[in-house]
C-alpha positions as CSV (number, residue, x, y, z in Angstrom):
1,X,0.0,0.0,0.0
2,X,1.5,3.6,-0.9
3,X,1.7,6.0,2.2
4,X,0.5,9.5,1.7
5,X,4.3,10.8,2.5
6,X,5.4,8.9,-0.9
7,X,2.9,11.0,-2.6
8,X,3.9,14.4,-1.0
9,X,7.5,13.4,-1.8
10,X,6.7,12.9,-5.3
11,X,4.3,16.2,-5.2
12,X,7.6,18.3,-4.2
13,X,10.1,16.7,-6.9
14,X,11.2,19.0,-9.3
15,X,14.1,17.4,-10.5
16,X,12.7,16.5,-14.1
17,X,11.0,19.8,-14.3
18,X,13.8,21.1,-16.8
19,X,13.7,17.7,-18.8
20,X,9.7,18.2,-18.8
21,X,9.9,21.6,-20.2
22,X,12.5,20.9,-23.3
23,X,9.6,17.6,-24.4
24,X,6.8,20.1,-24.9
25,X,8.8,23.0,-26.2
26,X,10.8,20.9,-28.8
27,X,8.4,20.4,-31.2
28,X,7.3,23.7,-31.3
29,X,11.0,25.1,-31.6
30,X,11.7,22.7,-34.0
31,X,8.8,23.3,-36.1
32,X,9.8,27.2,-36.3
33,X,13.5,26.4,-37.1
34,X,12.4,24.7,-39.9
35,X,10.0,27.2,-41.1
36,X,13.1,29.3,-40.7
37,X,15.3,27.2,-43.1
38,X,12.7,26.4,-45.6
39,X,11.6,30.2,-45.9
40,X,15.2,30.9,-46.0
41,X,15.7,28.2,-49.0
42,X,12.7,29.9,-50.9
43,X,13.8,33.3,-50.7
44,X,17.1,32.1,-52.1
45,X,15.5,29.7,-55.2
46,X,13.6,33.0,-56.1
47,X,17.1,35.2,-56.4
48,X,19.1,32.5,-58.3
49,X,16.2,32.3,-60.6
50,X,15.6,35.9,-61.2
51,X,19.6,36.3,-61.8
52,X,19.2,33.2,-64.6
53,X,16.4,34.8,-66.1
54,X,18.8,38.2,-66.4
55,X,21.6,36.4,-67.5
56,X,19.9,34.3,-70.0
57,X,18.0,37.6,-71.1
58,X,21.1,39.6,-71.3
59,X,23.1,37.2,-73.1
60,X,20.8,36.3,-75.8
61,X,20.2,40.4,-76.4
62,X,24.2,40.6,-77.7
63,X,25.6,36.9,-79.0
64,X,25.8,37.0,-83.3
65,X,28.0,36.8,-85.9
66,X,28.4,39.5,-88.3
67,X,27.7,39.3,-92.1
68,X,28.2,41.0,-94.9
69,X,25.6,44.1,-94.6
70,X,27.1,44.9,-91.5
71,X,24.2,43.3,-89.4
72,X,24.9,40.7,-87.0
73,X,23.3,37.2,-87.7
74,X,21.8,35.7,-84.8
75,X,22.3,31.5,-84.9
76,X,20.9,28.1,-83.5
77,X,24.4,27.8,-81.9
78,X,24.7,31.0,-80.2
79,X,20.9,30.5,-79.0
80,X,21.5,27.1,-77.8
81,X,24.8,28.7,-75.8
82,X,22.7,30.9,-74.1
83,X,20.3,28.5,-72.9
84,X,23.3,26.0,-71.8
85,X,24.7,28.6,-69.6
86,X,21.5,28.9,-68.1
87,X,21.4,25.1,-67.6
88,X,24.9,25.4,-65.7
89,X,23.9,28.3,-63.7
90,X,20.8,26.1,-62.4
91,X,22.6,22.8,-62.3
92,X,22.1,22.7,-58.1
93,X,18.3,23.6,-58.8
94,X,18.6,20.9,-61.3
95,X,16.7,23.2,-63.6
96,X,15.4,21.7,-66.5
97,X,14.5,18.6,-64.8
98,X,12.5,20.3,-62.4
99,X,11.2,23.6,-64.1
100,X,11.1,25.2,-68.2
101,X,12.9,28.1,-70.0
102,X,11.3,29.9,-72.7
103,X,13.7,32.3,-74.7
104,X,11.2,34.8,-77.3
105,X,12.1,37.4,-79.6
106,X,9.4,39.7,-79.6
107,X,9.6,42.6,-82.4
108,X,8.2,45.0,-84.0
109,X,7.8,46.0,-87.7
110,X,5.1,47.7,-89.4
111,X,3.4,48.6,-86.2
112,X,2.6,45.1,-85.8
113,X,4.0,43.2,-82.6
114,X,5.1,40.2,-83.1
115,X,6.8,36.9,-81.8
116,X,8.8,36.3,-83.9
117,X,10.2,33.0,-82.4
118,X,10.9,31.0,-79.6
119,X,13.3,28.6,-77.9
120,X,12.5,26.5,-75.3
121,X,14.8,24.2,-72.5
122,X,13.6,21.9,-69.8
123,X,11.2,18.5,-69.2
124,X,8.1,20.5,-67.2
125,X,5.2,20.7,-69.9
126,X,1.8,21.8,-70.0
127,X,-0.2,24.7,-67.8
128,X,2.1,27.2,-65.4
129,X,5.0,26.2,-67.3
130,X,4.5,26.9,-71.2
131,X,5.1,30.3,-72.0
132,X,2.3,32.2,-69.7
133,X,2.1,35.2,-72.2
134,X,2.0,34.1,-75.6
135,X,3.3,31.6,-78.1
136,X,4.6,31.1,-81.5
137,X,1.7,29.2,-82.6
138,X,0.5,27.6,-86.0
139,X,-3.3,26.3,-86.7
140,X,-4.4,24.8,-89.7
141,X,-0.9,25.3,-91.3
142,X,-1.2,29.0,-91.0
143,X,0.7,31.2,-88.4
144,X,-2.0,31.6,-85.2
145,X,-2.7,33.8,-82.6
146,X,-0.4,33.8,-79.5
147,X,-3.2,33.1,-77.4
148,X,-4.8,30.8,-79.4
149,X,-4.9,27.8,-77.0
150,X,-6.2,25.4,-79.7
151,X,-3.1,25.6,-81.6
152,X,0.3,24.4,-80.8
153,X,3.8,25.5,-81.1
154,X,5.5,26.2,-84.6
155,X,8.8,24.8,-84.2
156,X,9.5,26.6,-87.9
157,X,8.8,29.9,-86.8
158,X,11.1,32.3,-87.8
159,X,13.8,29.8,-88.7
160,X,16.0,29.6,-91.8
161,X,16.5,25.7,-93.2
162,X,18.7,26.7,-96.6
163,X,21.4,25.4,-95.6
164,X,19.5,21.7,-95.6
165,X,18.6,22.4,-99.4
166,X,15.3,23.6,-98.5
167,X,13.8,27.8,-99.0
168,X,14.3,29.5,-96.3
169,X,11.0,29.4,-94.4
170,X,11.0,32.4,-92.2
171,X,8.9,34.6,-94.1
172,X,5.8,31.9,-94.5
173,X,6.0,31.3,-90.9
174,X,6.7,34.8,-89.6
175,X,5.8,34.0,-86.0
176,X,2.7,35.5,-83.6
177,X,0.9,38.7,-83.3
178,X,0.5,39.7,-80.5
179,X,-1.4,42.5,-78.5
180,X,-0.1,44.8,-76.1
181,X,3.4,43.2,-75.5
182,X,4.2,40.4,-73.5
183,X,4.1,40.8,-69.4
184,X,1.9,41.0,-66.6
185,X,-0.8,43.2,-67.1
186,X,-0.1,47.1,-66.4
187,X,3.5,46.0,-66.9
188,X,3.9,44.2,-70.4
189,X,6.9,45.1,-72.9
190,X,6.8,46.2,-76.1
191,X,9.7,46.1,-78.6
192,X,10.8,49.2,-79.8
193,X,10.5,50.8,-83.5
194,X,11.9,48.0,-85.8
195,X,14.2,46.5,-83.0
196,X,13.0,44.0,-81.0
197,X,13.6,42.4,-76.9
198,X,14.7,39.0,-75.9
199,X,12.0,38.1,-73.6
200,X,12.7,35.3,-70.6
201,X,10.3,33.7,-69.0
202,X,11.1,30.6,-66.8
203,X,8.7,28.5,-64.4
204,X,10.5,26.2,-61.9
205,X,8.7,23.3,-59.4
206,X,10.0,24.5,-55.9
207,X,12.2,21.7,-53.9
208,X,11.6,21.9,-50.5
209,X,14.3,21.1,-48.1
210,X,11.6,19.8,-45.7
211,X,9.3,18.4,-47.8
212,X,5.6,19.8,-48.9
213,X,4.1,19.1,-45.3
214,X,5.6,22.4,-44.2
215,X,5.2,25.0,-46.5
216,X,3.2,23.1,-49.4
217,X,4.0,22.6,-53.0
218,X,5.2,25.9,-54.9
219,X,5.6,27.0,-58.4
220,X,8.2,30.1,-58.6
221,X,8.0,32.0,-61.9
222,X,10.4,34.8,-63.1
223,X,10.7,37.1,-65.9
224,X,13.4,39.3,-67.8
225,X,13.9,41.1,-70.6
226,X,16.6,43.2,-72.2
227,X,16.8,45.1,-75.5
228,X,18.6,43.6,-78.6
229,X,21.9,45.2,-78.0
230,X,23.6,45.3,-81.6
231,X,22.2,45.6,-85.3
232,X,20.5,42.6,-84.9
233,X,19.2,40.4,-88.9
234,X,15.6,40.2,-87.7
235,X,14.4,38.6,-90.6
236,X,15.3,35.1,-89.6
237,X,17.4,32.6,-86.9
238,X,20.3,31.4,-89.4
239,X,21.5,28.0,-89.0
240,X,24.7,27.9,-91.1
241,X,26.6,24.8,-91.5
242,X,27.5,22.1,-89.5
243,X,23.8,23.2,-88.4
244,X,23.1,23.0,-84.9
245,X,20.2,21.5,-83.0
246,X,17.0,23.8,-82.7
247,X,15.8,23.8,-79.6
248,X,11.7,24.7,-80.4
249,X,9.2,24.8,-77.8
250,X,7.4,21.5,-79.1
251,X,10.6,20.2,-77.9
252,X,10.7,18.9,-74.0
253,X,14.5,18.3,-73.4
254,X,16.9,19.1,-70.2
């Protein structure tokens, strides 16, 4: 039988009390450091991929080779630089495995806006990761709205095939018009008079250091643009020989 005096001992113990304390507090402190990390980690994704999306931006607004009416030629190979060095910069966010680039030339001429064309890098396909404001589309064998969601992506827009033996294409497949410039709304681009902007846009599936029970799954989008720098051939992307890989937007490759 237990005496009443075990029970006041017991009452007036407060050796464990510490020990008691640190159990309930632990999962609360632990949750918060966590949070801590994890909001940390986000806030970081979002920087790296907004510095891509200038870089990328940047780079493809100068790369070309001169020709011979003192214009520079803009090329499948100095396109699918651009986007590699992208790839590297991203290779701890594993990038194109987890997220997609879209590279367009939007231009004007004639008053008309226009995309003219657009590369594309990563495996993510479909809604939130195609480009969110407009594609080079073709319908019915006839260049489409941007917005036309019916129709899917030219992958001969804007491109020049002679040097496979075939006409250079660029001019039957001129690309999209499109209204207003490409952007959010109250803050879309527009190219300038006859010139034209290399618009990045690239969507990216968040990887949570903790897992989705903490802060949930999240899509991070970012957006750049820079005017094209030099005296850029508008008309078409040349792909002299040895012709390099074009990297369209039907395309889903890392």
């Amino acid at each position: 039988m237990i005496r009443a005096s075990t029970f006041a001992r017991l009452r007036g113990d407060t050796s464990g009390l510490a020990l008691l304390e640190f159990a309930l507090s632990m999962p609360i402190v632990l949750a918060l450091g966590l949070y801590g990390v994890e909001i940390s980690n986000l806030a970081l994704t979002n920087l790296k991929l907004s510095q891509i999306a200038l870089a990328l931006a940047d780079n493809a607004s100068r790369v070309g080779v001169a020709n011979n009416l003192s214009q520079q030629d803009l090329r499948e190979y100095d396109v699918n630089d651009v986007l590699q060095a992208a790839k590297l910069q991203g290779t701890d966010l594993k990038l194109t495995a987890n997220g997609r680039i879209t590279l367009s030339s939007l231009e004007e001429s004639n008053g008309v806006q226009r995309i003219h064309w657009q590369r594309c890098l990563g495996l993510k396909t479909g809604t939130g990761f195609d480009s969110t404001y407009g594609r080079t589309t073709i319908k019915n064998n006839a260049p489409s709205t941007a917005d036309d969601s019916a129709a899917s992506y030219d992958p001969t827009a804007g491109v020049n095939t002679a040097s496979s033996g075939s006409p250079d294409n660029s001019a039957s497949h001129p690309g999209s018009v499109i209204t207003g410039g490409m952007g959010d709304v109250g803050s879309k681009v527009s190219a300038p008079t006859d010139s034209g902007v290399m618009f990045v846009e690239i969507n990216y599936n968040y990887q949570p250091v903790t897992g989705t029970w903490l802060i949930g799954a999240k899509k991070l989008h970012s957006i750049a643009t820079f005017i094209v720098r030099d005296k850029r051939n508008f008309t078409q992307v040349t792909n002299p020989a040895p012709t390099a890989k074009r990297n369209t937007c039907d395309l889903y490759t890392a």
